[in-house]
N, C-alpha and C positions, 0 to 999 in steps of 0.2 A: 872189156867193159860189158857189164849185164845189161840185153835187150829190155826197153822198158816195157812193164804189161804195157798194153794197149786198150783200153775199157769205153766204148761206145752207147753212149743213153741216147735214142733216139726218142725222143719226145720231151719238152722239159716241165709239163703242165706238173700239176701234184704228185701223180705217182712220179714220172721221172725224177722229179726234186727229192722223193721218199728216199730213193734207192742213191742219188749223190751224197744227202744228207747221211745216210748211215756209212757208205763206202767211207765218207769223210771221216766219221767217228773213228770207224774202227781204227782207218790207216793212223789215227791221230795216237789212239789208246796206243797202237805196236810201235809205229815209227822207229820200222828199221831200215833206212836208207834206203830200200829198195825202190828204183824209178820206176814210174808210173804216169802215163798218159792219160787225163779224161775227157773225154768229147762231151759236152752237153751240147745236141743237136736238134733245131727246131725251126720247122718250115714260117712259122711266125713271128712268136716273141722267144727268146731266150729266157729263160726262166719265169716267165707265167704259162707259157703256151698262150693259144690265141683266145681259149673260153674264159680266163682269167686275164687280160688284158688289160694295161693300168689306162688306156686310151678311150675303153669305152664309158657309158651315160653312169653319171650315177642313181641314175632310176633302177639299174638293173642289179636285184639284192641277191643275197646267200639268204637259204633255207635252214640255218643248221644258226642257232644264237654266236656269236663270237668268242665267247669264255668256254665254249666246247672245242673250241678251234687251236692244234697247234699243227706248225710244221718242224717243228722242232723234235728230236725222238729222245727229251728228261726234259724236266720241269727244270722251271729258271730258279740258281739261287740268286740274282739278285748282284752277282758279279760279274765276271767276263763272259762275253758272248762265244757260244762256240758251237761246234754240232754236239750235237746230245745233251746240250745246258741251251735255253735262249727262250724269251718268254711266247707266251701264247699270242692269238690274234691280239684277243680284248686286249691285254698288256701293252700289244705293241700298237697299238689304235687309239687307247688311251694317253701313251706316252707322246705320242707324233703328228696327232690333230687332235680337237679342239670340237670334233662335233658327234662324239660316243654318243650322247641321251638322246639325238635326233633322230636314230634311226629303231627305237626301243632294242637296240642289241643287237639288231640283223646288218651287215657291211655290208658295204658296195662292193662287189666282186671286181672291182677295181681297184680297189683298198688293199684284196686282198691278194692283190695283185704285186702292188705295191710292196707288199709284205712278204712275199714270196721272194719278192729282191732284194728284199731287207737278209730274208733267209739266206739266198745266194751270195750274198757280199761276205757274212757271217764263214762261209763255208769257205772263199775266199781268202781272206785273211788268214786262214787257220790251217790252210794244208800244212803239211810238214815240206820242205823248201825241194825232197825229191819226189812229190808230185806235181805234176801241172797240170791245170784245166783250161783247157779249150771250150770256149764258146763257138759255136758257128751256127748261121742264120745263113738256112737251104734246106732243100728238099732231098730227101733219099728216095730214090725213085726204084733202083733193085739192087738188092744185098746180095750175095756172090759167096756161095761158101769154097773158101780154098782150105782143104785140110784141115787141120785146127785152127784157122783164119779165116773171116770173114772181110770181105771186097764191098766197102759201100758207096757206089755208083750214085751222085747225083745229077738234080735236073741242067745243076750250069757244063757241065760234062768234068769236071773234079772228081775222084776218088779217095776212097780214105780207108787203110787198113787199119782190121781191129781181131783182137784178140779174143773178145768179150762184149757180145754187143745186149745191150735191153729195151726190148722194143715195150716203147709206153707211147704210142704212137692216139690213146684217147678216143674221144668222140670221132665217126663217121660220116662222110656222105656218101649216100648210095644212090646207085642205079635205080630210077621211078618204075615202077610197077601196080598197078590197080589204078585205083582212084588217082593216086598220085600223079602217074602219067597220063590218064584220061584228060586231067585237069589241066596238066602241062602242054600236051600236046592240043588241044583246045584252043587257051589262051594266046600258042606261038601262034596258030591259024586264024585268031581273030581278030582284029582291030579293035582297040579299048578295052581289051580283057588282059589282066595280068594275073600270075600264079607266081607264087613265092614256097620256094620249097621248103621243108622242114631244116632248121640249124639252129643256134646260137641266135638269142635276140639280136646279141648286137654284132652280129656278119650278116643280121640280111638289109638287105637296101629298102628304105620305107620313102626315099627320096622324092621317086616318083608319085606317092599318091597322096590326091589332089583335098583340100578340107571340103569336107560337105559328101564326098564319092564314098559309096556303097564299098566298105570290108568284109567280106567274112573270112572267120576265125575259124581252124578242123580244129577242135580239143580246145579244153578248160583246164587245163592241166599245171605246174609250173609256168612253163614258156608264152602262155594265155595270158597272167598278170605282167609280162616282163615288157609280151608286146603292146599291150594297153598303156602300161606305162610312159611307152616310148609315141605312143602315136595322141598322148593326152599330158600330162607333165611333161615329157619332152618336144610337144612344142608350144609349151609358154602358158598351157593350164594350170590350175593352181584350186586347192581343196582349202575351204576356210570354216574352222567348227562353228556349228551351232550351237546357244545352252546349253539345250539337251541330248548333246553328246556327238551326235550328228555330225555328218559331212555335210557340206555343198560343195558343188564343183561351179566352179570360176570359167566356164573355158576362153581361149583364146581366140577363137573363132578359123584357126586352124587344123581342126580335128576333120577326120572323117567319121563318118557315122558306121559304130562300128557293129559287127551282128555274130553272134558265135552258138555252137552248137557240140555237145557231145552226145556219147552214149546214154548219158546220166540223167545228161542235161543240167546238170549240177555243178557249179566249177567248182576248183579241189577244194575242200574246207580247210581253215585256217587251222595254223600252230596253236594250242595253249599260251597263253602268256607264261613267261621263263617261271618259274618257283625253287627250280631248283640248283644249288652250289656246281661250282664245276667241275666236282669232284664225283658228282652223285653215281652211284652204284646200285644196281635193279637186282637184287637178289630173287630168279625164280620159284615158285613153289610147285607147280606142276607141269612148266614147258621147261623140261632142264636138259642141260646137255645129258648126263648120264641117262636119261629115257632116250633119245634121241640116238646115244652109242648102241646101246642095247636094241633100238629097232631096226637101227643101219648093219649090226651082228645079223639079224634073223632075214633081212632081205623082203624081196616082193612087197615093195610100200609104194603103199596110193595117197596119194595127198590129201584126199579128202576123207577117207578111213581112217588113217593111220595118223595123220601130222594136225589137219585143221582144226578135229574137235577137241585136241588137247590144247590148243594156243587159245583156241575160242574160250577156253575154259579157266584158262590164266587169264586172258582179258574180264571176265566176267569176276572171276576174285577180284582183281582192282578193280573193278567196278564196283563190286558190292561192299568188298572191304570201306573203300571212299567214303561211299553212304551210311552202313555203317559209323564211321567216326563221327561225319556230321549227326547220325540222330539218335547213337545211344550211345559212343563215346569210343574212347581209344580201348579200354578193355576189350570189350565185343569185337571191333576191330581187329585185333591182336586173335580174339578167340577163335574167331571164323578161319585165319590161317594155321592158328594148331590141329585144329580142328579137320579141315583138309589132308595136313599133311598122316594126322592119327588115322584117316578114314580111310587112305589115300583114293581120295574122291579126284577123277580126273574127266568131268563131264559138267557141259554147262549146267544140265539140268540138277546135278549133285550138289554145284556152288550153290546155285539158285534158291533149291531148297533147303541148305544150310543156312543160308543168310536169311532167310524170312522165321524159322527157326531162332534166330536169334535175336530177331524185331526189325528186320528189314518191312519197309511197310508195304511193299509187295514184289510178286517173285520178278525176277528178269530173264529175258531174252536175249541173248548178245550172238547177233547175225552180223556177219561182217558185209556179205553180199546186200541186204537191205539198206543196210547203214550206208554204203557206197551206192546207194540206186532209188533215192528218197521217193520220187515219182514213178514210180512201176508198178504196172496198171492202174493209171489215172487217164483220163481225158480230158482234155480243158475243151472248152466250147469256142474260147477265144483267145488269142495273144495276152489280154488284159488278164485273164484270168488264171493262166499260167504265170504273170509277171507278178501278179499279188499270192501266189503258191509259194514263188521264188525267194520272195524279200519274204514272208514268213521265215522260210527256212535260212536265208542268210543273215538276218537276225539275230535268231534263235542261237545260230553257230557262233556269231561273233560273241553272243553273251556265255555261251560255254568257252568259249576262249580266253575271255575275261576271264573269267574268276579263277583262271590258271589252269597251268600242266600237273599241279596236285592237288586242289582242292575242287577243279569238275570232277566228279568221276568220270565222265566221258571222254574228256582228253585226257585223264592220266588211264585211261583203259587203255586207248589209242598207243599213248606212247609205248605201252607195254609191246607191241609190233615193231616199232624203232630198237627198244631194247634186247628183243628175240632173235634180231638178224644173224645173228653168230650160231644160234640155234636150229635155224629154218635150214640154214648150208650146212650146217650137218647131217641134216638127213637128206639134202638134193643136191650139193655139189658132186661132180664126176661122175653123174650119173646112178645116184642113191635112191631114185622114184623111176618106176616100171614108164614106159616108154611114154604108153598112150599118155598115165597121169603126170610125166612132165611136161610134157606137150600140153594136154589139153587143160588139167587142172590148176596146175601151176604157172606156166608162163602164159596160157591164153585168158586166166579168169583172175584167179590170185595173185602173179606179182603186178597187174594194175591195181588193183584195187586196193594192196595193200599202200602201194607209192600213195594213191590217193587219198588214202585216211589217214595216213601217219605224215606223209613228208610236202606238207601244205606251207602257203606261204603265211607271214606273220600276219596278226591279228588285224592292222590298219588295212592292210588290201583289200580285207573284204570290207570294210568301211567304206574303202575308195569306191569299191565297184557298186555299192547300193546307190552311192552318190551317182555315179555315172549314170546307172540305170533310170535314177529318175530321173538325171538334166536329158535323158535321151540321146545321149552321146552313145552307149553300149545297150543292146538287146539280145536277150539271151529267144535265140529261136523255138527251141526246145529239147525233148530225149530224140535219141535216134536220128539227127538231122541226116536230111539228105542233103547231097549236092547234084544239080541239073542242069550241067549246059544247055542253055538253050537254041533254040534251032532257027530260030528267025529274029532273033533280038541278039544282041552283044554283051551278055552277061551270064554266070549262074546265077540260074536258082537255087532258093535254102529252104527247105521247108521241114517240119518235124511232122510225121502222120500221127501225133495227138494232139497236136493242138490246132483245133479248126482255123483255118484262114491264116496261116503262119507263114505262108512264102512271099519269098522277098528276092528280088534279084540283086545280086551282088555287082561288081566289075572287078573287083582284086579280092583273091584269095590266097590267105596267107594260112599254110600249114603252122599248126602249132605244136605238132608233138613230135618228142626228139627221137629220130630216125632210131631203129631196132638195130641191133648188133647182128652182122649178118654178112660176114667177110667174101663169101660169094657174090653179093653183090657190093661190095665196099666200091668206089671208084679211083682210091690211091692205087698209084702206081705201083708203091711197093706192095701192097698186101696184094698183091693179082703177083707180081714177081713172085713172091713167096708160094704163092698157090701153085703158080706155072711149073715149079721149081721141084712144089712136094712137098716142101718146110714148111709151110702150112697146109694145113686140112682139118674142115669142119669136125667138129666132135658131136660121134653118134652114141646117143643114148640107145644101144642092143641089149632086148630082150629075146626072152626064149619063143616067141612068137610075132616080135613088130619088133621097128626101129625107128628112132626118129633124129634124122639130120639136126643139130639146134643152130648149127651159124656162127658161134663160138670158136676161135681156136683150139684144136686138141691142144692139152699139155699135161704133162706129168704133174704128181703133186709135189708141192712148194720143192725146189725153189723154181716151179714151172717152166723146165722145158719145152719146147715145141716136139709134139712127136708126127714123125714126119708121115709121106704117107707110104714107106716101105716098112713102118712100125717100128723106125730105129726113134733115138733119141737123139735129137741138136742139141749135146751137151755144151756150146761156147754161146748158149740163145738163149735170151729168157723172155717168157710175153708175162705184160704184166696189166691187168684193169681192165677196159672196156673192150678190147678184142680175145677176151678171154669169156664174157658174160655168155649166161649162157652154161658151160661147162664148168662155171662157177655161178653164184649170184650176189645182184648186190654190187657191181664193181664199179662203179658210177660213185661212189663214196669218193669224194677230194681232200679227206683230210682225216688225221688221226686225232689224240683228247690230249690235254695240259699233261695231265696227271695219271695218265697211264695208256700203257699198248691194246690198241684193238688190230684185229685182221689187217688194216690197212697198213702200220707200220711192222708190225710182223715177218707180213710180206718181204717188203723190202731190205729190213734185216735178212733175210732167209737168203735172198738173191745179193744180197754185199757179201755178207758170209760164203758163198759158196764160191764169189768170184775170188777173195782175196786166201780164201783154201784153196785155189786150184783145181776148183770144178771136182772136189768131193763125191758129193753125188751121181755129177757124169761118168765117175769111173767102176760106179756097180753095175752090176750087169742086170740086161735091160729087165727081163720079168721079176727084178728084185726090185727096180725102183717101180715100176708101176705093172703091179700082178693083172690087171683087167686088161692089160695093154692092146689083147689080140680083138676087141670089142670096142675102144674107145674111138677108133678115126672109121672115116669113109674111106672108098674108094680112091679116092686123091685125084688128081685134077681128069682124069677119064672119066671119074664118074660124076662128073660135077653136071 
């Protein structure tokens, strides 16, 4: 009797469901008797993972509208549920509760939780009767390569052989360094001082602090409104409209007073309001992949030479095209991008003076870095005077949100950055930008800034928080905050050095930005195994003159092997998502589209495909699957 494969998914969050969901299809499309073992394996929840968890608040939303959302990899016809047939989020949200229009289109990632298990039952039911899937809920603490077998050692002392393992192992907790541990180590030595480290809103414990006790917040970022959320509606606050359009906040008398600060000093601006079908497709006209193939051919590309001014310069067409339409019509609209593409103008200033040219009624600017940095070089004399700077510009923002994702030109310029993503990783996955410029141009200046103007929370939030700001429940400190333990008192201090008189002592501080990918410091058991081992090793972007470790797992391209650190290839391993960022970008994505394949189901296809071939691609030899190969990893756990 034939040995059954053996197919281990260690993580069951999104990507891991990606990769069951397609193993599912395919085995469904062949279904030839052949037995088959599936482990879907998860130290939390079995099929949400723990960031999707149907347990937690429903204060805490998705960023992405719900009719963009499938887990499914083929649109639903509308009959039997299956892998690669089954409807979208919004479908499945609207079929199964009763409160779609309350949240204007954004779910509770509880919901979507939910949904994920709607997924998994779907996949359930539909094997063919010679597969079986295993659920099991435990930790894999070190993977053990035997031959073409892998040995996964958990924390209860159980073992579990596997043929084929794919680690979707997700978000990180790391080892504290800087500030991080200054603040940690601090707080453990103080009495009345607590520090809450960067994760998941809802795994950190808000239990202990007290209503009325001094918060401060690091970052304005996503996880900013999630925790606001929770420390203000979740405990019994409540927003009720005014006339004129307005919030007020209700509170409970429960809250702490809370105080936050970033770089910007700006928290992230809001989404557009939806306009667009869920079908919608961004056709580029001068940030296209073929320019992108052609620069990633020629080599030595800097991110800010080479990649910025041409996206800058597609944002700036939607922008002016936008305007345009509203003030002399869809012709001229239409004409400005023939016109482009005839010129082949690929420069903000070329859109710019095209479109004023055409009765634009004056030229435009589109700085990405300004736009993400509103208050730079300002000084405010006082708190008050930076708080009415503040509510100007989140105002402002909320009314470009209103009037949508295609009819501001501002936020449909924006989205044009959401839409490019597929674009930008083609010219910087695997190490496509010279050393310094991915380090420094890229992931230290650009992939924040870009998170922050395109992947904002919905429109209401920024309602909620102006509310907030003036009940005095939330104070935004200013740009640059500092933090200052202090030396003779039992708190941080917060202080921003432009705005006079800004400090304020804290007693709990809650990190709000989600931990960097950074497998060196990861604190799971397994990914240190892995290190120890070799099977893992950071991936180094090598130039002909610098190098820069990124913290990523090395891997071949699709269907991403681990390549280890004697520069062979783990052909029975696959890393797939956030311990890949980094020598990929962008892996933080939880979900694919209704109506067609992006990168994220791709992927996953790519790595089913290769399991249920037989590890195809493992059996080329190694400088055929990845030509860079003697360039891409570090030194391996020696040089760590």
């Amino acid at each position: 009797m034939k040995q059954a494969l053996r197919i281990a998914i260690i993580g069951s969050g999104p990507r891991g469901m990606s990769v069951l969901e397609r193993l599912a299809a395919r085995l469904l499309e062949r279904d030839n008797g052949e037995p088959i073992n599936l482990y879907l394996i998860d130290d939390g929840y079995v099929g949400t993972g723990r960031v999707w968890a149907t347990g937690q608040s429903p204060h805490l939303l998705m960023n992405t509208v719900a009719q963009e959302i499938s887990a499914f990899s083929g649109a639903w016809d509308g009959k039997e549920i299956r892998p690669g047939n089954g409807p979208s989020f919004s479908q499945w949200w609207q079929l199964h509760l009763d409160d779609y229009e309350q949240y204007g289109g954004y779910g509770p990632r509880a919901y979507y939780g939910q949904y994920l298990l709607y997924v998994l039952a779907a996949i359930e039911r539909a094997l063919p009767p010679s597969v079986a899937l295993h659920k099991i809920t435990g930790r894999v603490d070190r993977l053990e390569e035997m031959g073409e077998m892998q040995l996964l050692h958990f924390s209860d002392g159980q073992s579990l052989q596997a043929d084929r393992t794919v680690l979707a192992t997700g978000h990180s907790t790391n080892q504290l360094s800087g500030l991080e541990k200054s603040l940690h180590d601090y707080a453990s030595q103080t009495h009345g001082v607590a520090y809450i480290a960067g994760d998941s809103a809802a795994d950190m414990d808000f239990s202990t602090i007290e209503p009325g006790q001094r918060v401060g917040i690091i970052g304005m970022g996503l996880a900013f409104y999630d925790i606001v959320a929770e420390l203000t509606l979740g405990r019994g606050g409540r927003f009720v409209a005014d006339i004129d359009g307005s919030l007020q906040y209700c509170p409970s008398g429960r809250e702490p007073l809370i105080y936050a600060g970033s770089r910007s000093g700006m928290p992230v601006p809001a989404r557009g309001r939806n306009q667009k079908p869920y079908d919608y497709e961004y056709e580029p006209v001068i940030f296209t992949l073929e320019r992108a193939h052609a620069v990633r051919e020629r080599g030595e590309i800097g991110f800010d030479r080479d990649v910025l001014p041409v996206l800058e310069a597609e944002i700036t067409l939607m922008y002016a095209k936008t305007r345009l339409l509203h003030e002399q019509g869809e012709e001229q609209a239409a004409r400005l991008c023939e016109l482009v593409l005839e010129c082949q103008v690929d420069s903000v200033e070329g859109v710019s003076t095209m479109a004023h040219r055409l009765g634009l009624s004056h030229p435009i600017k589109i700085d990405l870095y300004s736009l993400a940095n509103p208050f730079n070089g300002c000084i405010f004399p006082s708190p008050l005077a930076f708080h009415e700077a503040l509510q100007d510009v989140l105002a402002a923002d909320y009314a470009e949100a209103m009037q949508g994702n295609v009819d501001s030109p501002l936020k449909a310029a924006l989205d044009v950055i959401r839409n490019s993503r597929s674009v930008i990783r083609a010219y910087v996955d695997f190490g496509g930008l010279q050393p310094a410029s991915h380090e420094k141009e890229f992931l230290a200046r650009f992939a924040p800034v870009s998170s922050f103007l395109s992947a904002g929370p919905p429109a209401f939030r920024n309602l909620q928080l102006q509310a907030l700001i003036r009940a005095g429940i939330v104070t935004v400190v200013g740009p640059s905050v500092q933090f200052e333990p202090a030396e003779t008192e039992a708190c941080v201090y917060m202080s921003s050095p432009v705005v006079q008189h800004s400090r304020v002592a804290a007693q709990v501080i809650i990190d709000g930005r989600v931990p960097v990918t950074d497998i060196t410091r990861d604190r799971s058991r397994l990914t240190q195994s892995l290190l120890d081992q070799g099977i893992y090793v950071p991936f180094v972007n090598a130039g002909a003159e610098a190098e820069f470790e990124t913290g990523g797992v090395a891997v071949t391209d699709s269907p991403f092997h681990p390549i280890r650190a004697n520069q062979s290839i783990a052909g029975q391993l696959y890393v797939l998502g956030i311990p890949t960022e980094h020598t990929r970008w962008f892996m933080q994505s939880g979900s694919s589209r209704p109506h067609k394949w992006i990168d994220f189901m791709m992927d996953a296809d790519a790595i089913a495909a290769d399991i249920i071939q037989g590890g195809q691609y493992a059996q080329q030899p190694d400088q055929a699957r990845h030509p860079a190969i003697t360039s891409s990893v570090s030194s391996g756990p020696a040089g760590r």
